[in-house]
N, C-alpha and C positions, 0 to 999 in steps of 0.2 A: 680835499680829502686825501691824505699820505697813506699809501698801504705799500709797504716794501719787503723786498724779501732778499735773505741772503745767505747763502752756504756756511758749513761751520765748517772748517779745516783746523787741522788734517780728517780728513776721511776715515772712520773707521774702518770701512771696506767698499769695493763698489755695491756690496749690497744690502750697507746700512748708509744712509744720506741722512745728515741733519743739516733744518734750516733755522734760520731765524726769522721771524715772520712778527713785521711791525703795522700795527694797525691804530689807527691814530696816537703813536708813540705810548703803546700798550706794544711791546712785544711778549714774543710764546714762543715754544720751541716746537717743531715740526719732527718726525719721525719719519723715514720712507725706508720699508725692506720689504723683501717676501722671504726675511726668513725668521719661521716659526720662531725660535727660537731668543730673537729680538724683541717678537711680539709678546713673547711669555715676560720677558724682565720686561719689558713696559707695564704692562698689565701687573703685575707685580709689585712695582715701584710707586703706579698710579693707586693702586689700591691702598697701600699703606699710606702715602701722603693725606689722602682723603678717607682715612679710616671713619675719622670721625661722622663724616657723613653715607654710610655703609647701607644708613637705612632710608636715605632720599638721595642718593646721589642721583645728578644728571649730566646727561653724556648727549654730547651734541653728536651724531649718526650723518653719514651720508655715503653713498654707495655709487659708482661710475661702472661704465661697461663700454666696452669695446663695439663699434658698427656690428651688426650681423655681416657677417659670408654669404649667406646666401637670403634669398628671400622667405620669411615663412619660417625663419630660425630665430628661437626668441635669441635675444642680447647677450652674451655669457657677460657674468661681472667682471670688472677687471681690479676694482678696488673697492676696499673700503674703508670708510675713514672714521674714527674716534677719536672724541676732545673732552678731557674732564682739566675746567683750571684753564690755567696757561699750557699745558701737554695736549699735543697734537699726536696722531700714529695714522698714518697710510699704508694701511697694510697692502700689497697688490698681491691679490687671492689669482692675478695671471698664473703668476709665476711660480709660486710655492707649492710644492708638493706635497703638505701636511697642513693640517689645522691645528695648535697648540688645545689642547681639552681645557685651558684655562678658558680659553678666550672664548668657547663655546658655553660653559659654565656663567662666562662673562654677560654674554647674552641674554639665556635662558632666566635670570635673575630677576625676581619680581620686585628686589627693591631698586633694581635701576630704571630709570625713568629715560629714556630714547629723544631724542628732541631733532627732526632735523628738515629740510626744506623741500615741497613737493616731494616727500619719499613715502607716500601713501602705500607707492606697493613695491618701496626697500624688501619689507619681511617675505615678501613673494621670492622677488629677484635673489636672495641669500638664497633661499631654502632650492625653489627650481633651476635657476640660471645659474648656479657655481657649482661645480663639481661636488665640492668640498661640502654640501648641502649643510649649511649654517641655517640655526631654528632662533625664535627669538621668543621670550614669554609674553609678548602682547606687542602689536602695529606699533612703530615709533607717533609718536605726537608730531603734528606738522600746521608750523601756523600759517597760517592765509596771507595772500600778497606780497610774498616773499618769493623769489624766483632764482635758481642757482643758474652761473653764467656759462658756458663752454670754450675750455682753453685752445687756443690757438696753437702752443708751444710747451712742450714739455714741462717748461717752468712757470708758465703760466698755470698750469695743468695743476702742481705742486700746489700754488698760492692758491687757484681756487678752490680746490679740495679741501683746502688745509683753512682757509679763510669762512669756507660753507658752514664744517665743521664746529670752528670756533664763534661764528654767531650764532648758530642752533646751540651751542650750549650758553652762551649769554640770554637769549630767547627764552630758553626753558629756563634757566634761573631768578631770571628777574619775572617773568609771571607765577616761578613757585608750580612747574609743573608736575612735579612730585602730588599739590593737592588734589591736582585736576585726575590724577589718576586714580589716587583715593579715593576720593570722589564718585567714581566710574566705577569703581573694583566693589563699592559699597551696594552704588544701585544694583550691578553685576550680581551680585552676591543676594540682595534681596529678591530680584528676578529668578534668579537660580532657585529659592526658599519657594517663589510662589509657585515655579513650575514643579516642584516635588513637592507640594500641597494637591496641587490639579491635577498630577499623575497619582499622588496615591485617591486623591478619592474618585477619580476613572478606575484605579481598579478596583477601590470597595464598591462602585457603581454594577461592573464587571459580574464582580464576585456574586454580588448580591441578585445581579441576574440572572447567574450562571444558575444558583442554587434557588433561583425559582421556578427555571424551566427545567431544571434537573426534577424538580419538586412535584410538576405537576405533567411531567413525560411518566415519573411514577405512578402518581393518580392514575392517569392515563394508563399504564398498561399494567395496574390492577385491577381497576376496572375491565378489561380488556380480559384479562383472564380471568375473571368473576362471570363475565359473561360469558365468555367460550365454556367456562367448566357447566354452569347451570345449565345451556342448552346441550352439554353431551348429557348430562344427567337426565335433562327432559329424554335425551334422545334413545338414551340405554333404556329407562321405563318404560318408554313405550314398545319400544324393541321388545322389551322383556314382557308386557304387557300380549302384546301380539302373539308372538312365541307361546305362551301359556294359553291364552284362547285356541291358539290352534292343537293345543297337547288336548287340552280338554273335547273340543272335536274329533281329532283323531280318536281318543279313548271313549268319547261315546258312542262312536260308529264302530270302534272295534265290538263293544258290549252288547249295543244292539246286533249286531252279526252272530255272535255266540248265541246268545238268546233264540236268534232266529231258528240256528241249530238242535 
């Protein structure tokens, strides 16, 4: 198995690197900068070539970080790698001082489809571990029994990024990872429907509660003052009842008194 790899000279600058990267005499072209600016005309260039495929494209992903400092500090990232095609780009998010809004856009993209190796929590390590807090529209896809290697040497470091990258997008092309997502996005989508079925008739449930106990708290305290009113009524009659018997005593003991006179 031949995997090689080799600088292209002259040098743009030291801080655009391009490689040539042969994989069983399939070569591709490698990108390595951290400046934004590199990343924008990649993304640019890549986008157009592969217009055509705008609405399944797959992008083979994979993300590197730096040792922690100290213990107890999660990993900052140090790179990230993107492959559509034969086009490789290793962006190192170390170094770079900005994030291009393409490349975020790039991300966030629901028709791009992510492909890349044990990077189950890649979309973590963007968004918490790099400054630059890079989001992504759904988890990259990542196939089983696949295992990315750790470089030794700077330039191994290159090859394996760049080599990770370019099999996760062969990986995702050749199983058509694009349907697996649609796929997913449909069940998604019907889940979604059923939980806003289950939510709205939890609240006609609700509702319909609501406005029974409202219903019969009403009952309830009209009867409540049906009865409070009747016993003052009983209670003024007799009131009044008493009251007039005692007039009428009063005024016949006045009468008889006069009489007595």
């Amino acid at each position: 198995m031949a995997i090689s790899i080799t600088e292209n000279y002259p040098r743009v600058s030291q801080n655009h690197l391009r490689f040539t990267i042969d994989v069983h005499g399939t070569p591709f072209t490698t990108t390595v900068t951290s400046d934004p600016e590199v990343v924008r005309k990649w993304l640019r260039t890549t986008l157009y070539r592969y217009a055509r495929f705008r609405h399944r494209l797959v992008v083979g992903l994979g993300v590197q970080w730096r040792p922690a400092s100290y213990r107890g500090e999660k990993p900052p990232v140090a790179t990230l790698q993107l492959c559509v095609g034969r086009r490789c780009l290793i962006f190192q998010l170390r170094y770079s001082p900005t994030v291009p809004n393409l490349l975020r856009h790039f991300l966030k993209d629901p028709n791009h489809t992510f492909v890349g190796m044990w990077n189950h929590s890649d979309a973590e390590k963007l968004l918490e571990s790099s400054e630059h807090e890079l989001e992504m529209a759904r988890k990259p896809e990542s196939p089983r029994g696949v295992e990315a290697r750790r470089a030794e040497t700077p330039c191994q470091g290159v090859l394996y990024a760049a080599v990770d990258a370019y099999c996760s997008f062969l990986i995702g092309k050749d199983l058509r990872a694009w349907e697996f997502v649609n796929i997913c996005t449909a069940i998604w989508t019907q889940e979604q429907d059923l939980w806003a079925q289950e939510a709205q008739e939890q609240d006609l449930w609700a509702q319909d509660l609501w406005a029974h106990e409202a219903q019969e708290q009403d009952m309830w305290a009209q009867d409540l003052w049906a009865n409070e009113a009747q016993e003052q009524d009983l209670w003024a009659q007799d009131l009044w009842a008493h009251e007039a018997q005692e007039q009428d005593l009063w005024a016949q003991d006045l009468w008889a008194q006069e009489e007595d006179l």
